[in-house]
SEMAR-175274 format. One record per residue (C-alpha): residue number from 0; residue in three letters; z negated, y, x. Coordinates in nm, 3 decimals. Each point is the difference from the previous one (the first is absolute). Layout:
SEMAR-175274
(NUM ala (Z Y X))
...
END
This chain:
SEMAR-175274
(0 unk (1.645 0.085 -0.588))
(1 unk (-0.028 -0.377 0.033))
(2 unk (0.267 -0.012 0.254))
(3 unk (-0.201 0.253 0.176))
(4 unk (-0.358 -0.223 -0.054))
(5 unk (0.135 -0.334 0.050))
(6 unk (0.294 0.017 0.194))
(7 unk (0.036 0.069 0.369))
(8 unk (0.013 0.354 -0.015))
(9 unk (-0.131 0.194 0.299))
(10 unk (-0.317 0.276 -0.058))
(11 unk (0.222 0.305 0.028))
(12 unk (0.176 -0.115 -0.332))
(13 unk (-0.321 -0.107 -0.159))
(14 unk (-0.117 0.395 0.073))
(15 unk (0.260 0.134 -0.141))
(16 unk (-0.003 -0.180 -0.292))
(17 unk (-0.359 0.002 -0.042))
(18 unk (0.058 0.428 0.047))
(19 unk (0.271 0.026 -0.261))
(20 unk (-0.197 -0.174 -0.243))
(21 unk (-0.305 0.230 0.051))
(22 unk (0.181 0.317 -0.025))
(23 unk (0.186 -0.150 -0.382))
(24 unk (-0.356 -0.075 -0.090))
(25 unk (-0.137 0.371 0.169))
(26 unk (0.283 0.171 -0.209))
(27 unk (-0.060 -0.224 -0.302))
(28 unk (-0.371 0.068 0.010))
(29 unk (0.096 0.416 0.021))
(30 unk (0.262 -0.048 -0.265))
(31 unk (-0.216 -0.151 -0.241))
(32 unk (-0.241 0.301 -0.019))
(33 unk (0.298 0.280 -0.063))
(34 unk (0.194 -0.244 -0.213))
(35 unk (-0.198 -0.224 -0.147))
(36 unk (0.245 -0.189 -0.245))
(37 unk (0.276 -0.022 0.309))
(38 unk (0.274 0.170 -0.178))
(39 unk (0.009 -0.237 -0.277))
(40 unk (-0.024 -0.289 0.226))
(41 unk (-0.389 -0.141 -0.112))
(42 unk (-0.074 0.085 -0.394))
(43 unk (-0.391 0.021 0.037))
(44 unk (-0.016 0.194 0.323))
(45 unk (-0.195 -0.071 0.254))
(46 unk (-0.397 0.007 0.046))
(47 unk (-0.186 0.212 0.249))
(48 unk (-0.103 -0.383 0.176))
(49 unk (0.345 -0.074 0.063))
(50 unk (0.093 0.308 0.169))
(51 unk (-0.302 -0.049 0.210))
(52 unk (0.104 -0.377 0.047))
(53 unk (0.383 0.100 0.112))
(54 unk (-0.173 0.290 0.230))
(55 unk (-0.252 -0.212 0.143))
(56 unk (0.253 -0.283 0.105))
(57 unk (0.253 0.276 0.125))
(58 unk (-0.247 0.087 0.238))
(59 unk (-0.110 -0.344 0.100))
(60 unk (0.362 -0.072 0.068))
(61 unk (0.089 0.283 0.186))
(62 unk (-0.312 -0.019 0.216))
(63 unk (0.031 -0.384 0.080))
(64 unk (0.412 0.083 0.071))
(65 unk (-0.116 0.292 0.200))
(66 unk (-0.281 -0.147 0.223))
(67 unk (0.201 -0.401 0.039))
(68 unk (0.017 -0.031 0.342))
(69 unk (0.367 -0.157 0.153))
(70 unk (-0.079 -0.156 0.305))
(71 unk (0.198 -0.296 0.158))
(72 unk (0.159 -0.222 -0.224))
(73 unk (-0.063 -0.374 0.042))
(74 unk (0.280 -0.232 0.089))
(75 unk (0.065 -0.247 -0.262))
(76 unk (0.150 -0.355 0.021))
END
């Protein structure tokens, strides 16, 4: 991810990465209300908030991946 936000990476990478990481937190977010201890994996479960957190940035991410715009990339010197 900081390669992807500091480095010279073009938009089409920064979409895709920004995508993947909204559909982990979509599926994290739906996870966490049929399992809510993750197999195991966190003791205390989780809390109706943080399911609604990982949903709510799923969706952010996905939308802002979906509706980034690649138009002509700039030369650079």
């Amino acid at each position: 991810m900081a390669y992807v936000g500091f480095g010279r990476a073009d938009l089409d990478l920064a979409r895709n990465v920004i995508g993947g990481l909204g559909v982990i937190y979509l599926l994290v977010g739906i996870l966490g209300f049929i399992v809510p201890m993750m197999l195991g994996l966190i003791p205390h479960g989780y809390t109706v908030f943080d399911n609604l957190l990982h949903l709510v940035l799923g969706v952010l991410s996905i939308a802002v991946a979906w509706f980034l715009q690649s138009g002509p990339t700039p030369v650079r010197r």
